[in-house]
TIMAR-454570 format. One record per residue: x, y, z of N, C-alpha, C in turn; residue number from 1; residue in one letter. Coordinates in steps of 0.2 Angstrom, whole numbers, plus 5000, padded with zeros to 4 digits. Layout:
N
- n_px, n_py, n_pz, ca_px, ca_py, ca_pz, c_px, c_py, c_pz, nr, rest
- X, Y, Z, X, Y, Z, X, Y, Z, NUM, a
...
***
This chain:
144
- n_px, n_py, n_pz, ca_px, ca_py, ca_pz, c_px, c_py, c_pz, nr, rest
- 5056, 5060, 5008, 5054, 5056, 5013, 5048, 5052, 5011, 1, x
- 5047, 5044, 5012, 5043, 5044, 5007, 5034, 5042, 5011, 2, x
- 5038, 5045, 5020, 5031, 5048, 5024, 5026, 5053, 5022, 3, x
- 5031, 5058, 5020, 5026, 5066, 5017, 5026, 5064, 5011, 4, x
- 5028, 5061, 5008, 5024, 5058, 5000, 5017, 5056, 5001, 5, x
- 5017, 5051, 5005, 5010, 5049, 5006, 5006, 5052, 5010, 6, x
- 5007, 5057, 5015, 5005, 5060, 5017, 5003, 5067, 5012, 7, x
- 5006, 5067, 5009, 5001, 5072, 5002, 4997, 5069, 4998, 8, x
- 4997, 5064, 4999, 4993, 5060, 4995, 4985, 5059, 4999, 9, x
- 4987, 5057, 5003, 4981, 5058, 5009, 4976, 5065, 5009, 10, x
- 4983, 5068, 5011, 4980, 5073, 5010, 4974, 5078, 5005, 11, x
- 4976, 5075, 4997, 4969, 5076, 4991, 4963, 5075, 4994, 12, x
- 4957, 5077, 4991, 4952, 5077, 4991, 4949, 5074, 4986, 13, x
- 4952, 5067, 4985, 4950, 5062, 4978, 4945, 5056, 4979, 14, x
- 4942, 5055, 4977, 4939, 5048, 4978, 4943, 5041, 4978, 15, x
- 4940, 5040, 4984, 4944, 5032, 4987, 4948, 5028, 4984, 16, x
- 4946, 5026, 4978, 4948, 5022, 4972, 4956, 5026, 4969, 17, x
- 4953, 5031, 4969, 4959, 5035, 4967, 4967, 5036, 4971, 18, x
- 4964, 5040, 4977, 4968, 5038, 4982, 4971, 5032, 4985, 19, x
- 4968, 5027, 4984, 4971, 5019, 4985, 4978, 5018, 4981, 20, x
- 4975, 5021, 4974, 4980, 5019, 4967, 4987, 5022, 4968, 21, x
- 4983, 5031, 4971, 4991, 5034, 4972, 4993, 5034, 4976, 22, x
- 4992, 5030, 4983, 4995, 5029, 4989, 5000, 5023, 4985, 23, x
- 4996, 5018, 4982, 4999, 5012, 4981, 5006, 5011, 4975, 24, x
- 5004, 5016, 4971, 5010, 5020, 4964, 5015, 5022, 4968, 25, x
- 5014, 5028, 4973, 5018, 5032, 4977, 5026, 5026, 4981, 26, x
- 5021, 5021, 4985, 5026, 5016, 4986, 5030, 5013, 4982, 27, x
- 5025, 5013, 4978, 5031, 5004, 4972, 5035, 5011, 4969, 28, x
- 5034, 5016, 4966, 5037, 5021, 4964, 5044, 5022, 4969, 29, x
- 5043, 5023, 4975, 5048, 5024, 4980, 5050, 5018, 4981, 30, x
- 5050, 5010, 4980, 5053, 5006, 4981, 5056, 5005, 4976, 31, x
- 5055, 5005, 4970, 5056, 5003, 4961, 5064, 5009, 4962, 32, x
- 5065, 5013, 4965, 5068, 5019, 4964, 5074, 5020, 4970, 33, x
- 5072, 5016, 4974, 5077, 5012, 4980, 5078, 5004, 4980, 34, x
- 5077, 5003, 4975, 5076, 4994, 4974, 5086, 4992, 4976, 35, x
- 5090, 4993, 4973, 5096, 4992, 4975, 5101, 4992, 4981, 36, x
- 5098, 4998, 4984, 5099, 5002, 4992, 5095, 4994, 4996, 37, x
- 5088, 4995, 4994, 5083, 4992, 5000, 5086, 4984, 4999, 38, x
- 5090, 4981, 4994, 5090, 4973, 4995, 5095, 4973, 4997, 39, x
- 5103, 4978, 5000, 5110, 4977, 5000, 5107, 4979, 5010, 40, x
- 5104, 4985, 5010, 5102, 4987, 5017, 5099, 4981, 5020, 41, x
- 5095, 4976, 5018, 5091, 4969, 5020, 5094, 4966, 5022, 42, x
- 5102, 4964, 5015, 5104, 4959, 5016, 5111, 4959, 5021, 43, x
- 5112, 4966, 5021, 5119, 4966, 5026, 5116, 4969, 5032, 44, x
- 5112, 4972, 5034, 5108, 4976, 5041, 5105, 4973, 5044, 45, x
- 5103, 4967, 5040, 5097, 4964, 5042, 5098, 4956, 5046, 46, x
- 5102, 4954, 5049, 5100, 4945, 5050, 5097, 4944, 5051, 47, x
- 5093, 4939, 5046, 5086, 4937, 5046, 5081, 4938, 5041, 48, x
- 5085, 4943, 5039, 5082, 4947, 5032, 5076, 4950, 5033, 49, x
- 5071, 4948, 5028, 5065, 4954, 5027, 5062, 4954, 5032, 50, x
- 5062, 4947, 5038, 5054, 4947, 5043, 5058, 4951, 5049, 51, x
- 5067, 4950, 5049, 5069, 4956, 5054, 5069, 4963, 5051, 52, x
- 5068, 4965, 5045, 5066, 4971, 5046, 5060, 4973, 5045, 53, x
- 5056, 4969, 5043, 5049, 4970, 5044, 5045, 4970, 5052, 54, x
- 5049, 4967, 5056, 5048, 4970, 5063, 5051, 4974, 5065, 55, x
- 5058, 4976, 5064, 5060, 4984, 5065, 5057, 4989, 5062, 56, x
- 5053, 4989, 5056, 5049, 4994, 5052, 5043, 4997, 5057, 57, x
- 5041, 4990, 5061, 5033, 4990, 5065, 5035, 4995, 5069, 58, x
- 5041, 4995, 5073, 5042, 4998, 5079, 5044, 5005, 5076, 59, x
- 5047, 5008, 5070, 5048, 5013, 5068, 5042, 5020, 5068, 60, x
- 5043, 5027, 5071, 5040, 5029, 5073, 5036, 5032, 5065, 61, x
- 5041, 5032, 5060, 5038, 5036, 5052, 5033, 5029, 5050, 62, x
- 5035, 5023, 5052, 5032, 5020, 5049, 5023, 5021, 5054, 63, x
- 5024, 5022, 5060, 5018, 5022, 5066, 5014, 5028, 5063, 64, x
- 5017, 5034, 5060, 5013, 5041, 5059, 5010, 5040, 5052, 65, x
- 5014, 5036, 5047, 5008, 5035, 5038, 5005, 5029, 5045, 66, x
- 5004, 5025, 5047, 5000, 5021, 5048, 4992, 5027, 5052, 67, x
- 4995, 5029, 5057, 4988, 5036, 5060, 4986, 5038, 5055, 68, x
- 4988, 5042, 5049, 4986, 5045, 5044, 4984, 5042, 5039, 69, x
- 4983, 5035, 5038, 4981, 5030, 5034, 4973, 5032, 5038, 70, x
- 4976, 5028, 5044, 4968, 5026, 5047, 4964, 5031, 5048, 71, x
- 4966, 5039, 5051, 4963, 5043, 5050, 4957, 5045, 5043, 72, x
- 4961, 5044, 5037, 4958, 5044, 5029, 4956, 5040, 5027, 73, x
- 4956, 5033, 5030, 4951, 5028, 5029, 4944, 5030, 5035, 74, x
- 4944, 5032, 5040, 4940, 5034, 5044, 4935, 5038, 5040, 75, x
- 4939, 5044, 5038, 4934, 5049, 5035, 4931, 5045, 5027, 76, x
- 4933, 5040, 5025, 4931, 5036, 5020, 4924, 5035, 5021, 77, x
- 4925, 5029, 5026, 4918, 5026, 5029, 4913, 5034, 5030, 78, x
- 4915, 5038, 5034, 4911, 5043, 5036, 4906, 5047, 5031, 79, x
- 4912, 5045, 5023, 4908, 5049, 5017, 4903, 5045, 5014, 80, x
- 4906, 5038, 5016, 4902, 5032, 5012, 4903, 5030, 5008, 81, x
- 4910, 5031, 5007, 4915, 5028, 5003, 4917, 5021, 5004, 82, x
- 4917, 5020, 5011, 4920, 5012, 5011, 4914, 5010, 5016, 83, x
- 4914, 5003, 5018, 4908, 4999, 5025, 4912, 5002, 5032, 84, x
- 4906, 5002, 5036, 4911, 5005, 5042, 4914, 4996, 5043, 85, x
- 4921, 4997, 5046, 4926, 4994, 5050, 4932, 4998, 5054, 86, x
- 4934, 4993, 5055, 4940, 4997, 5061, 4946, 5001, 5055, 87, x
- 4947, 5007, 5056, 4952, 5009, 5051, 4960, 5006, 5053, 88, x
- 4960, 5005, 5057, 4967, 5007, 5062, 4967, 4997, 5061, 89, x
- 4966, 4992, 5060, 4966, 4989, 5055, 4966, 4988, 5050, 90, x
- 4964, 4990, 5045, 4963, 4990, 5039, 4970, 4997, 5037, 91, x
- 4970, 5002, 5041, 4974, 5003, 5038, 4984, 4999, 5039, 92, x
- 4983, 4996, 5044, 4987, 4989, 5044, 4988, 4984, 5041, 93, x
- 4982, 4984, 5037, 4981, 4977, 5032, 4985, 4980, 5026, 94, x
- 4983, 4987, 5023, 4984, 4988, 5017, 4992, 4989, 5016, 95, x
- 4995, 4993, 5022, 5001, 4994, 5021, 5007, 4988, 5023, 96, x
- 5004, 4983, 5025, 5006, 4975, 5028, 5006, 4972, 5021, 97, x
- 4999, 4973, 5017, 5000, 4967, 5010, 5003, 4970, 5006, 98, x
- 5004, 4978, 5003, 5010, 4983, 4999, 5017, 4981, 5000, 99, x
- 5018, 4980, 5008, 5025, 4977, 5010, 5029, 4973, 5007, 100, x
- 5022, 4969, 5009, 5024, 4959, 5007, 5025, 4960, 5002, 101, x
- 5022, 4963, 4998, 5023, 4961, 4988, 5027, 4965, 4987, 102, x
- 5030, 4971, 4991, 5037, 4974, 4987, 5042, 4969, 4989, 103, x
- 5042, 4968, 4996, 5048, 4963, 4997, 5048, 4957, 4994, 104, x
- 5042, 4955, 4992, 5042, 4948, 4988, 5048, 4949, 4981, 105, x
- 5046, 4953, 4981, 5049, 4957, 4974, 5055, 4957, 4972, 106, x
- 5060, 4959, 4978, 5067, 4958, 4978, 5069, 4953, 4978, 107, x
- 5068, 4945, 4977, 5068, 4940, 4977, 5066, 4938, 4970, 108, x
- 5062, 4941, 4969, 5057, 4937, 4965, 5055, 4941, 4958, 109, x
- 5053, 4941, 4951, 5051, 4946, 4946, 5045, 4947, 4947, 110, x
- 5043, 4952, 4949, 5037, 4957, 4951, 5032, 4960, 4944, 111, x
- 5027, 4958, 4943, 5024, 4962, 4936, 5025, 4970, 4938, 112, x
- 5021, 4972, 4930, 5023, 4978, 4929, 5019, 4984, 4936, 113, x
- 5023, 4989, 4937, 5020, 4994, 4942, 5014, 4996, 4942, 114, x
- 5010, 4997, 4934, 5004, 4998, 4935, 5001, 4993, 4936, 115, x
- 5002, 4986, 4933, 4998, 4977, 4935, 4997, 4979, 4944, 116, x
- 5002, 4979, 4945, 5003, 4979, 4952, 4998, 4984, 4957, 117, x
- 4997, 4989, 4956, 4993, 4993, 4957, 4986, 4993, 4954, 118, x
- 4983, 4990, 4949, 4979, 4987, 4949, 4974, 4983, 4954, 119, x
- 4979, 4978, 4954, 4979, 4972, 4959, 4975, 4971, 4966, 120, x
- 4981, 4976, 4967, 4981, 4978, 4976, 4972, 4983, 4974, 121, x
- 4973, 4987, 4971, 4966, 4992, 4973, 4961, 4988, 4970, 122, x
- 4960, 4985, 4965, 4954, 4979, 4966, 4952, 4975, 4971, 123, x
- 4959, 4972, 4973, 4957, 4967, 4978, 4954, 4973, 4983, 124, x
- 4958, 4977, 4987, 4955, 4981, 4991, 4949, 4983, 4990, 125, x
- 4946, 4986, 4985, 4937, 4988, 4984, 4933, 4981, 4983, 126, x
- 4936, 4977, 4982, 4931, 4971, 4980, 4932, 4967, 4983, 127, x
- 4935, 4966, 4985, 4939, 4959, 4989, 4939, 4951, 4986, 128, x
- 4937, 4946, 4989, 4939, 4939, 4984, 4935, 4937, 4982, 129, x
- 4927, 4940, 4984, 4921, 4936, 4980, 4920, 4937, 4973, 130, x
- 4916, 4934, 4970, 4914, 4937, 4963, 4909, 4940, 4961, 131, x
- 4908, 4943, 4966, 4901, 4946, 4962, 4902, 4955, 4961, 132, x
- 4909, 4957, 4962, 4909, 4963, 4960, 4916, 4963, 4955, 133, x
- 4917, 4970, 4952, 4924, 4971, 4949, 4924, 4979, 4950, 134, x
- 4931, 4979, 4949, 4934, 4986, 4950, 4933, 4989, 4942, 135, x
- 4931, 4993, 4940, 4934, 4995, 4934, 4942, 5000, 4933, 136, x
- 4947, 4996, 4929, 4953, 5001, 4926, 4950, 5008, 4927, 137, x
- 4955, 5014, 4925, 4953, 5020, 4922, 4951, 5020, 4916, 138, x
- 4956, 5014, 4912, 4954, 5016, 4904, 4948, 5011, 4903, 139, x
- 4944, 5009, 4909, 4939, 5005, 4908, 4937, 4998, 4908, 140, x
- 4942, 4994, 4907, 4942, 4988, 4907, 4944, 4985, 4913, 141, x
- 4939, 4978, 4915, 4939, 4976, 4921, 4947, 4973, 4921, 142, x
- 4949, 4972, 4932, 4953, 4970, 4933, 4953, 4963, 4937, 143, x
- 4958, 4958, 4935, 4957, 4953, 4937, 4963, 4949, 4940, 144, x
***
């Protein structure tokens, strides 16, 4: 289930950066590996396709429980001084809302590679869209 996945993942006691990358691997992992399933379930379950079930997702109670336990570990984020305070329960909305959109973009559309992707998302998320910061890769080279 791919709730207690990322609820182990939450669960480490890794630095932010890091935990972003594996919460963010863990999904495309689990979507990359359901990709087949999740386009046929969209397209024949779904009239309306991705935005109806992107609102029946919201109302979903596994999707309500990774959302608390997002917010609760971005919470404890802010508290260590890992991240600026704001409202987690937000933000932890935002990130699992932008993850969404670019998996389901995906089924439509040729998605770069899993790691590009992960990148990406955790960049944008630590640095946001100004220029005056970058994230460093692990193997060191900035990301863009």
């Amino acid at each position: 289930d791919l709730v207690n996945r990322l609820q182990a993942v939450l669960a480490r006691s890794a630095p932010l950066p890091e935990t972003l990358r594996a919460l963010v691997r863990t999904k495309i992992e689990f979507f990359d590996a359901n990709q087949e399933f999740l386009r046929v379930y969209l397209d024949a379950g779904y009239p309306g396709g991705a935005v109806a079930a992107r609102c029946r997702r919201r109302r979903s109670p596994h999707h309500a429980r990774y959302l608390e336990l997002l917010a609760a570990y971005l919470e404890n984020a802010v508290e260590r001084g890992e991240m600026r305070p704001l409202d987690p329960a937000r933000a932890a909305w935002f990130l699992a809302e932008g993850v969404a959109g670019l998996l389901l973009r995906g089924l439509s559309e040729k998605r770069r590679s899993a790691k590009d992707d992960v990148d990406w998302i955790v960049e944008l998320l630590l640095n946001g869209l100004g220029p005056s910061r970058r994230c460093e890769r692990p193997s060191g080279t900035a990301v863009f």
